[in-house]
N, C-alpha and C positions, 0 to 999 in steps of 0.2 A: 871456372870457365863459363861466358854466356851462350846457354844453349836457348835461345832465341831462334826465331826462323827468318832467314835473311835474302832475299830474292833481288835476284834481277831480270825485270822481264824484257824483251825485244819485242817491241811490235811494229809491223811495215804494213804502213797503208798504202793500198794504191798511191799516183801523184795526186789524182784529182778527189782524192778524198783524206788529205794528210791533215789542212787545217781543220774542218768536221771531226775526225778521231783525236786529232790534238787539244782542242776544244770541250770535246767531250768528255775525255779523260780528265783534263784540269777543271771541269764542273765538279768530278767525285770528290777532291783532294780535301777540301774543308771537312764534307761529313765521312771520310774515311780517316781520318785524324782525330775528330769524336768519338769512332768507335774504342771500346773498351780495350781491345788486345792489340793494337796500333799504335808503335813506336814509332817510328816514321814512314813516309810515303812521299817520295819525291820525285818528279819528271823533268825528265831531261832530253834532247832532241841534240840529230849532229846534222839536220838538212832533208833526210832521207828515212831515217826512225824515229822513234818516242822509246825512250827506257824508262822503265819504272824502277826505281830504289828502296826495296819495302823493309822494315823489319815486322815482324810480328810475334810476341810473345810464344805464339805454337800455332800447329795446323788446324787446331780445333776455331782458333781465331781467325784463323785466314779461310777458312772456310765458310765461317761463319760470315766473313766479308763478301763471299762469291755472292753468298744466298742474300744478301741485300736487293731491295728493291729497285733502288738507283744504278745497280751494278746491272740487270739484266739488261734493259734496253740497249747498255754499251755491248755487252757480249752478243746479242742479236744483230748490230748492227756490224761488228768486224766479220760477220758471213758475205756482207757487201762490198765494206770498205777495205779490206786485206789481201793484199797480195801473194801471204804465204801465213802459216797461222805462227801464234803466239809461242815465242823462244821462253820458257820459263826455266831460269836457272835457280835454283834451291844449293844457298853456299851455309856453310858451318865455318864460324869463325874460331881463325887457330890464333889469331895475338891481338 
């Protein structure tokens, strides 16, 4: 069985700040796909959110991805841009 870490995050930006965090978020996507424990990382929007589609080898890597330097200025900035904070789902895949 793949014991991988497999996420899905929700995040709601305010209206007036949806393209800036949409923007934002798809600046990381290249060197968050370099990183070493980064099986995929994909975003997705339905109008109103931005989802993330992560997997990650383990939390030691995903962690390891918070503490990037490119990652801080986005998480400072969803103190502004966010309407409600960040839906982080942690799934374990069964087939």
């Amino acid at each position: 069985m793949n014991h991988n870490l497999f996420i899905i995050a929700r995040i709601s930006p305010k209206a007036e700040f949806f393209e800036q965090a949409k923007q934002a978020i798809l600046s990381i996507v290249p060197n968050t796909l370099k990183e070493e424990g980064c099986l995929q990382f994909a975003v997705h929007e339905d109008g109103e959110c931005l989802f993330l589609y992560e997997e990650w080898r383990s939390q030691e890597d995903l962690d390891k991805h918070y503490a990037m330097p490119y990652i801080a200025p986005i998480f400072e900035a969803y103190q502004e841009w966010l309407k409600e904070p960040v839906e982080i789902n942690k799934l374990e895949r069964l087939a």
